[in-house]
C-alpha positions as MATLAB code, in Angstrom:
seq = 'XXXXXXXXXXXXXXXXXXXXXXXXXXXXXXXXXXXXXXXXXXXXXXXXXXXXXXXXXXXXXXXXXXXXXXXXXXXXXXXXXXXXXXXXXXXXXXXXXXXXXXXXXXXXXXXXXXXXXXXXXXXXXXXXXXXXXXXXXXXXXXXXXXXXXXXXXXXXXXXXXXXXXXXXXXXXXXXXXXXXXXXXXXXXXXXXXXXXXXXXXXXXXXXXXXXXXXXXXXXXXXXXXXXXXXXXXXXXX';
ca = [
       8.880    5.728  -10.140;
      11.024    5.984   -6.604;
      11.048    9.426   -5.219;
      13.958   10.479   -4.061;
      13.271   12.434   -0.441;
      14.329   10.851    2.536;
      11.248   10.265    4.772;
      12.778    7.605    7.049;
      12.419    8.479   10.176;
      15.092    8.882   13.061;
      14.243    7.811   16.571;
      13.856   10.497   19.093;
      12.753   11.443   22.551;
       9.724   12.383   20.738;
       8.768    9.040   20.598;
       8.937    7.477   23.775;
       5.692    6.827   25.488;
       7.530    6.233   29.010;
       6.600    1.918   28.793;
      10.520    0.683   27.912;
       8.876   -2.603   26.394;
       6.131   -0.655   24.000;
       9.580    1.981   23.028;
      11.900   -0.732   22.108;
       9.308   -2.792   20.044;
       8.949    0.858   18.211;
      12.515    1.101   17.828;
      12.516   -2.236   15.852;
       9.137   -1.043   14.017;
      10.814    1.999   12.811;
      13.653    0.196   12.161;
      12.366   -1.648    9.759;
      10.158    1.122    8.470;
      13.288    2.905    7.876;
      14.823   -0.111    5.468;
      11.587   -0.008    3.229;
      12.084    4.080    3.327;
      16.012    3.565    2.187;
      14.517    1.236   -1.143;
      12.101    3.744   -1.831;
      14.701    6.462   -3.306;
      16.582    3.525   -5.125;
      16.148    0.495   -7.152;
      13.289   -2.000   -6.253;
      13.245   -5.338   -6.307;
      10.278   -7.633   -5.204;
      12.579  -10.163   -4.046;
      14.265   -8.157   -1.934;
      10.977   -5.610   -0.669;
       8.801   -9.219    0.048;
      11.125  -10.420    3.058;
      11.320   -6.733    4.767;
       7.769   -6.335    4.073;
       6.841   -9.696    5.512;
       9.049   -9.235    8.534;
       7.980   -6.025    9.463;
       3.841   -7.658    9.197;
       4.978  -10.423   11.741;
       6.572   -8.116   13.967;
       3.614   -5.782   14.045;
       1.304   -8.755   14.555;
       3.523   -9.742   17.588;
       3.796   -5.900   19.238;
       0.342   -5.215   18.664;
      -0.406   -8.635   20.635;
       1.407   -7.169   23.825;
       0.124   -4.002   23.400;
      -3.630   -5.496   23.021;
      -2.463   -7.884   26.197;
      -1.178   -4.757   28.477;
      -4.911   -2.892   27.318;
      -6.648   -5.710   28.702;
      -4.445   -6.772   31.966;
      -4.454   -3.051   33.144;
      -7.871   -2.313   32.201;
      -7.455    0.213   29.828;
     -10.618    2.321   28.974;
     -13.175    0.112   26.469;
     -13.780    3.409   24.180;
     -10.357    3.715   23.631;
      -9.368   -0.383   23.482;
     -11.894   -0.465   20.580;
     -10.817    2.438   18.249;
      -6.964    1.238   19.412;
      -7.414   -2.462   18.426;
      -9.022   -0.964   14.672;
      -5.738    0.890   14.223;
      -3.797   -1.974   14.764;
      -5.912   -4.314   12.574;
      -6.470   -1.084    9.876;
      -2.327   -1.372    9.983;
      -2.128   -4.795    9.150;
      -4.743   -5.241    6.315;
      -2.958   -2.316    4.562;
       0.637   -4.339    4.993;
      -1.328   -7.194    3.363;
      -2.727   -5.619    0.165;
       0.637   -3.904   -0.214;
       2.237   -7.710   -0.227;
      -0.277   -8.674   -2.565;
      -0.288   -5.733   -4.769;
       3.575   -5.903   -5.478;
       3.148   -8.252   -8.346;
       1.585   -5.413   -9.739;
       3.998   -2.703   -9.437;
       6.475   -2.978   -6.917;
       7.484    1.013   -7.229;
       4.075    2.233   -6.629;
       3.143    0.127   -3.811;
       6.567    0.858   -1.883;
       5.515    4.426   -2.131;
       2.190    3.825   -1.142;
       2.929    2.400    1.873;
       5.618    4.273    3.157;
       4.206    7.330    2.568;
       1.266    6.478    4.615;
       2.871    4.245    6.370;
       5.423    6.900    7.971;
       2.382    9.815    9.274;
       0.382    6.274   10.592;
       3.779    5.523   12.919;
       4.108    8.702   14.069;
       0.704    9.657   14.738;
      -0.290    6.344   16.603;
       2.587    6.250   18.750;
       2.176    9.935   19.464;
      -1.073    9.852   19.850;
      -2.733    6.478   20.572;
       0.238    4.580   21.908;
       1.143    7.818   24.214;
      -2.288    7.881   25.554;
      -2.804    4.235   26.299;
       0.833    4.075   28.282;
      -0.160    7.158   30.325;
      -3.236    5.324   31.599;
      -1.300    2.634   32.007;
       0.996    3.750   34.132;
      -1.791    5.869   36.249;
      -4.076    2.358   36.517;
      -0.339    0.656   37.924;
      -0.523    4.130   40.460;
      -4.209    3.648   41.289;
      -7.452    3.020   40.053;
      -8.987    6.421   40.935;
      -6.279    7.909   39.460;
      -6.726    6.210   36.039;
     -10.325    7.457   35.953;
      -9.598   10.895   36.696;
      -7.022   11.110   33.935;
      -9.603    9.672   31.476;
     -11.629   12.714   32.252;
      -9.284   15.061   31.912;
      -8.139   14.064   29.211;
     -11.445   13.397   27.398;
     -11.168   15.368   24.540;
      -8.058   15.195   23.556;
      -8.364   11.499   23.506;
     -11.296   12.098   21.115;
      -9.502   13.952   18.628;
      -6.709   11.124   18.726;
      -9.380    8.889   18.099;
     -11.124   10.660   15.409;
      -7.540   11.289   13.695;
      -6.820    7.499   13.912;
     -10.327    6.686   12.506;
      -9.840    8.832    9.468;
      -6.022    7.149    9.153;
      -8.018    3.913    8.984;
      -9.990    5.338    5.941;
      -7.637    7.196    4.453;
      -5.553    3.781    4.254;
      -8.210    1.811    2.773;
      -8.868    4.430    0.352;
      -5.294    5.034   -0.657;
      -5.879    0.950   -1.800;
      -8.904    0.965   -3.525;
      -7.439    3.646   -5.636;
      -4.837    1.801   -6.230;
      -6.631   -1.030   -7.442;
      -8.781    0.724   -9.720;
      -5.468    2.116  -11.289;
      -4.315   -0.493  -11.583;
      -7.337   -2.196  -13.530;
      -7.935    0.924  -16.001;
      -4.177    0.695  -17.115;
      -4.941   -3.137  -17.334;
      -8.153   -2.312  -19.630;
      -5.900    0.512  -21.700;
      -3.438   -2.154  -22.410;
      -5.940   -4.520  -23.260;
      -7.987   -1.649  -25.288;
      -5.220   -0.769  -27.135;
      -4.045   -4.955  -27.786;
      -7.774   -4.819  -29.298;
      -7.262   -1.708  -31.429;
      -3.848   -3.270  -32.776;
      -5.530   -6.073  -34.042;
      -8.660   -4.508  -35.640;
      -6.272   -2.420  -37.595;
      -4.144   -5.367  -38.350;
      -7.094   -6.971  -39.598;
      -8.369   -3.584  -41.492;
      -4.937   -3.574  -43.266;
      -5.639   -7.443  -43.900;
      -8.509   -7.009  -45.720;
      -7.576   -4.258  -47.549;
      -4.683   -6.350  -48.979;
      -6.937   -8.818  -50.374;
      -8.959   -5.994  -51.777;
      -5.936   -4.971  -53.644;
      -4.944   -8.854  -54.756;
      -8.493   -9.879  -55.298;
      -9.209   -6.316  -57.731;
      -5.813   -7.261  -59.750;
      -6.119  -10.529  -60.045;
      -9.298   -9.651  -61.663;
      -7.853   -7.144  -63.972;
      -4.698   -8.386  -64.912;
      -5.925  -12.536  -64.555;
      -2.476  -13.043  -63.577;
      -2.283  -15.667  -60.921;
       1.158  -15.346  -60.386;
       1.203  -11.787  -60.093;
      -2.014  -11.445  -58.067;
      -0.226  -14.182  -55.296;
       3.005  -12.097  -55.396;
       1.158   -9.192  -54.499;
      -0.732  -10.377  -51.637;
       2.047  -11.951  -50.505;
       3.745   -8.666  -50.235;
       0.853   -6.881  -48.993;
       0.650   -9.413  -46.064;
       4.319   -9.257  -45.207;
       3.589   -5.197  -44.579;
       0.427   -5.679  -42.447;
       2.938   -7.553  -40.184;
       0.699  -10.019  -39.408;
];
């Protein structure tokens, strides 16, 4: 069931990382966040969820490409490349299995993602996307510069990693619960299809109990047929 809080999220100073190409490619991220966020407290439909959905995986697949691109041209420390490059690929594997888990239950997989969805944006632009712009622009100032600021800065960055890491988990997780939910109300459904029919069956039987004892007893053919005929028509089989 869509929840009703607004959790879109408005676009603030707060957000800039000080590279105008990384902020405006966040403006459009958030932007489309903020359309999924908007269906969330109202009716879903999967026609209408798939396009946004799909548009906002291409679009991530094309800013994380620059990002990964300015990282590389500028040298960006390897530690932090590697655990920055798993964000972005953690990111896009969970906008998959949300695409592909919609034929399932488009309510609970729009809430799935945005809710996770929303703390990811904010805490790798913050924090990852923030960093990797500051050395940035200190490698574009000067390549002793850039190393300084990587020591300095050492553990903070390590805590943004760490945090990013356990996003990366926490997003998988979030998914393979989902999919076991999804298969136990699957095997409920199908458990309880099963115990339908045995009782169907139980009340089967016991009609022909019934016909089979009074057609004995009474050696009414007639009768006996009219009975099970009956007692058939209220097993509702």
């Amino acid at each position: 069931m869509p929840h009703s809080r607004d959790i879109s999220i408005p676009w603030s100073d707060e957000l800039r990382t000080g590279n105008d190409l990384v902020d405006t490619q966040h403006q459009r991220l958030i932007e489309l966040f903020n359309r999924l966020a908007v269906m969330r407290a109202g009716d879903i439909e999967r026609d209408v969820v798939v396009p946004i959905l799909s548009e906002l995986l291409d679009y991530s697949r094309y800013h994380f490409d620059d990002e990964a691109e300015q990282m590389r041209r500028w040298c960006v420390d390897q530690v932090h490349q590697r655990a920055h490059l798993a964000a972005h690929q953690s990111f896009v594997t969970f906008l998959q299995r949300t695409l592909a888990m919609l034929d399932d239950n488009v309510a609970d997989g729009i809430d799935n993602l945005v809710l996770f969805l929303s703390e990811w944006l904010l805490h790798h632009i913050m924090g990852m996307d923030v960093r990797m712009t500051r050395e940035i622009r200190l490698h574009q100032a000067g390549a002793v510069a850039a190393g300084d600021s990587v020591q300095a800065h050492a553990i903070r960055d390590e805590m943004t990693h760490v945090v990013s890491d356990l996003y990366n988990q926490v997003g998988a997780r979030t998914f393979d619960l989902h999919a076991l939910n999804v298969r136990l109300k699957r095997e409920i459904v199908s458990r309880r299809h099963s115990e339908d029919a045995l009782l169907k069956v139980d009340q089967l039987l016991r009609a022909l109990i019934r016909a089979s004892d009074m057609l004995l007893a009474s050696h009414d053919e007639r009768q006996a047929m009219q009975v099970m005929c009956e007692q058939l028509l209220d097993t509702n089989l």
